[in-house]
C-alpha positions in Angstrom: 48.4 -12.6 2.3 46.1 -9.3 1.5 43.2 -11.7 1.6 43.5 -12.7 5.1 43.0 -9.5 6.3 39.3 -9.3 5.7 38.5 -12.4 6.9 38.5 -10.7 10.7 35.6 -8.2 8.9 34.1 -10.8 7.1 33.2 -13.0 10.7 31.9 -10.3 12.3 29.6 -9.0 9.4 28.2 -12.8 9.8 28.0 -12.3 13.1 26.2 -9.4 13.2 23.7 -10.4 10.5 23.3 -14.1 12.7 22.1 -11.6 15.7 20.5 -9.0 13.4 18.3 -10.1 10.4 16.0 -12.3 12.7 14.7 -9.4 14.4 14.5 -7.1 11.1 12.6 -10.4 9.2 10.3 -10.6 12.3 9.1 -7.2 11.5 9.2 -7.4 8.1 6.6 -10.9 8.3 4.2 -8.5 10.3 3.4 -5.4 8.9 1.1 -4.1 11.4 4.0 -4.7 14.4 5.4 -1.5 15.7 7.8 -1.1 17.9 6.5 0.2 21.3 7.5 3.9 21.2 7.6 4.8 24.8 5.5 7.8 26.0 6.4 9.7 29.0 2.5 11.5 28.8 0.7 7.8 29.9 -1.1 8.5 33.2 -0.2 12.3 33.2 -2.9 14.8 31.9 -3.0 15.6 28.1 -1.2 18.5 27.2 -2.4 22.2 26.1 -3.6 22.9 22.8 -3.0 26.0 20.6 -4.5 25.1 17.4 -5.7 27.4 14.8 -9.6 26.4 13.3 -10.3 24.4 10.4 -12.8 25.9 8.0 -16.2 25.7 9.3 -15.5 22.5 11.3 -16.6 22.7 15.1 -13.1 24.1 16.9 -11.3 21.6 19.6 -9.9 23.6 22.3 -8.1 21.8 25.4 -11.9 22.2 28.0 -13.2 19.1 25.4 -10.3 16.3 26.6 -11.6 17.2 30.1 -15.0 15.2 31.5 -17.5 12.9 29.3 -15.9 9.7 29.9 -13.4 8.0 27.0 -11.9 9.6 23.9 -9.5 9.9 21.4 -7.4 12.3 20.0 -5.8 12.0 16.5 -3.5 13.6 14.2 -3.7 13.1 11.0 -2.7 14.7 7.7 -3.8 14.2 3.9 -0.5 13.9 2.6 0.1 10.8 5.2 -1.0 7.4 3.6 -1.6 5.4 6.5 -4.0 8.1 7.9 -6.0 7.2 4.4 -6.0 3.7 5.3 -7.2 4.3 9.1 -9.8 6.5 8.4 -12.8 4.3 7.7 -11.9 2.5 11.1 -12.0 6.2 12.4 -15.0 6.8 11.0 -16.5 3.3 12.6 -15.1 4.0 15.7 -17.2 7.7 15.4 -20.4 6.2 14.6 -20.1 3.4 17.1 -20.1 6.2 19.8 -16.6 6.8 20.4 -16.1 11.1 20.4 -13.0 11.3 18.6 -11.5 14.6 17.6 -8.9 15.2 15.6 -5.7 17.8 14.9 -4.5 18.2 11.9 -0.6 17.9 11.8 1.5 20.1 9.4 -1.1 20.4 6.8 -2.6 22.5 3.9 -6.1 23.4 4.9 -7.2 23.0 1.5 -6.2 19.9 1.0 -7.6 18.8 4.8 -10.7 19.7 3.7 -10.7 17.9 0.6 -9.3 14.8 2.5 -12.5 15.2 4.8 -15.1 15.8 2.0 -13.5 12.6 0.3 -13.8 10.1 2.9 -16.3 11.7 5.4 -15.5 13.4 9.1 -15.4 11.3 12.0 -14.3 14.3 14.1 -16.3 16.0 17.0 -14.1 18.7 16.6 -11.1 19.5 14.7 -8.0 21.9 15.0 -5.1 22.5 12.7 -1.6 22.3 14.5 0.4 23.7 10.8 3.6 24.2 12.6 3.8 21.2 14.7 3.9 22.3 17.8 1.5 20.9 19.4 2.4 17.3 17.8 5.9 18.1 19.5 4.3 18.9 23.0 2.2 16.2 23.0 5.4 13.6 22.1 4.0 12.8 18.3 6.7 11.5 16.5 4.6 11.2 13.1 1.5 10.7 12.2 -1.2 8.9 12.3 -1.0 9.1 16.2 -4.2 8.0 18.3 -4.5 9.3 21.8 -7.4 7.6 24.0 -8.4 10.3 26.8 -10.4 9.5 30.1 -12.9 11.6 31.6 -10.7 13.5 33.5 -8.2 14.7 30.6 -5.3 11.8 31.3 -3.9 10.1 28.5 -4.4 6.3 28.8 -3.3 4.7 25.7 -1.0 5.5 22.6 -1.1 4.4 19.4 1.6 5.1 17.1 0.8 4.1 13.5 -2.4 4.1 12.1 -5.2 2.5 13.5 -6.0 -0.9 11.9 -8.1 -3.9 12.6 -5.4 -5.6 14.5 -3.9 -3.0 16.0 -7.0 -2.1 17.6 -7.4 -5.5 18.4 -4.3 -5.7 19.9 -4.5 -1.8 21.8 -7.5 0.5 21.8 -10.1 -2.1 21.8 -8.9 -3.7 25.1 -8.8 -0.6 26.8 -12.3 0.8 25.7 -13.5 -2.7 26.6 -11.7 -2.4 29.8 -13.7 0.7 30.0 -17.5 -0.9 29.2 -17.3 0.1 25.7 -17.9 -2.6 23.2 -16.6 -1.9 19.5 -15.6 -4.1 17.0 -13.5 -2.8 13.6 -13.7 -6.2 10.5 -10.2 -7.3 9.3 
């Protein structure tokens, strides 16, 4: 008789796992599919900035968001491995004319550095936010994060995760194309 009482659990772990593993497989088949993270800061002006300076690297203060048409802002860290893999498409996205600055998100400066000096600076400007505060006013929930910036300081776009080919294809690049700026990032 023992037996029989599991039998109740046993349906409804099915049942569960019937509802449940398609969605987690779905996921799993694409890797660059991220959940939508919502942000209450699309449409509303980008917040303040407090960051401390970077070595030598031209300083971003909160006046740079403000006029000059689009932009993005990223943080980034060298200990973060997906911000290794979007940087070349950062770096594309730099030379093709887009100004994008970046913040440097709970990070040794050294190490920043050497993570620049590695794999070059796409940056404009560059601020280090080493307690996270900033990342918490501005809604970051990790990093890589990608903010694209209009010419009068509001956030239009976020990108959560790093920015890859598809991604880009799927996000920024529609709304810089939206915008009359034509840039293309390889597979």
């Amino acid at each position: 008789m023992r037996p029989l009482m599991f039998v109740p659990f046993a349906v409804i772990a099915l049942l569960l796992g019937a509802v449940f593993l398609p969605k987690l497989m779905a996921n799993k088949a694409d890797p660059d599919a991220v959940e939508a993270l919502p942000s209450t800061f699309i449409g509303r002006p980008a917040p303040g900035l407090e960051l401390a300076a970077l070595g030598a690297e031209p300083e971003l203060t909160r006046e740079m968001l403000d006029g000059a048409g689009l932009k993005l802002v990223n943080f980034w860290a060298s200990w973060c491995a997906p911000c290794r893999v979007e940087h070349p498409n950062l770096v594309a996205l730099a030379q093709a004319g887009v100004p994008v600055y970046g913040i440097n998100y709970k990070d040794d400066p050294e190490k920043a550095a050497d993570f620049l000096a590695e794999l070059g600076n796409p940056y404009a400007a560059i601020g280090a936010d080493t307690q996270g505060r900033n990342g918490f006013g501005w809604g970051v929930y990790g990093v890589p994060e990608t903010y694209l910036i209009d010419g009068e300081g509001k956030i239009l776009l976020r990108v959560a995760g790093p920015v890859t080919a598809r991604s880009f294809a799927r996000d920024l690049g529609p709304a810089l194309e939206a915008a009359g700026i034509s840039v293309s990032l390889g597979e």
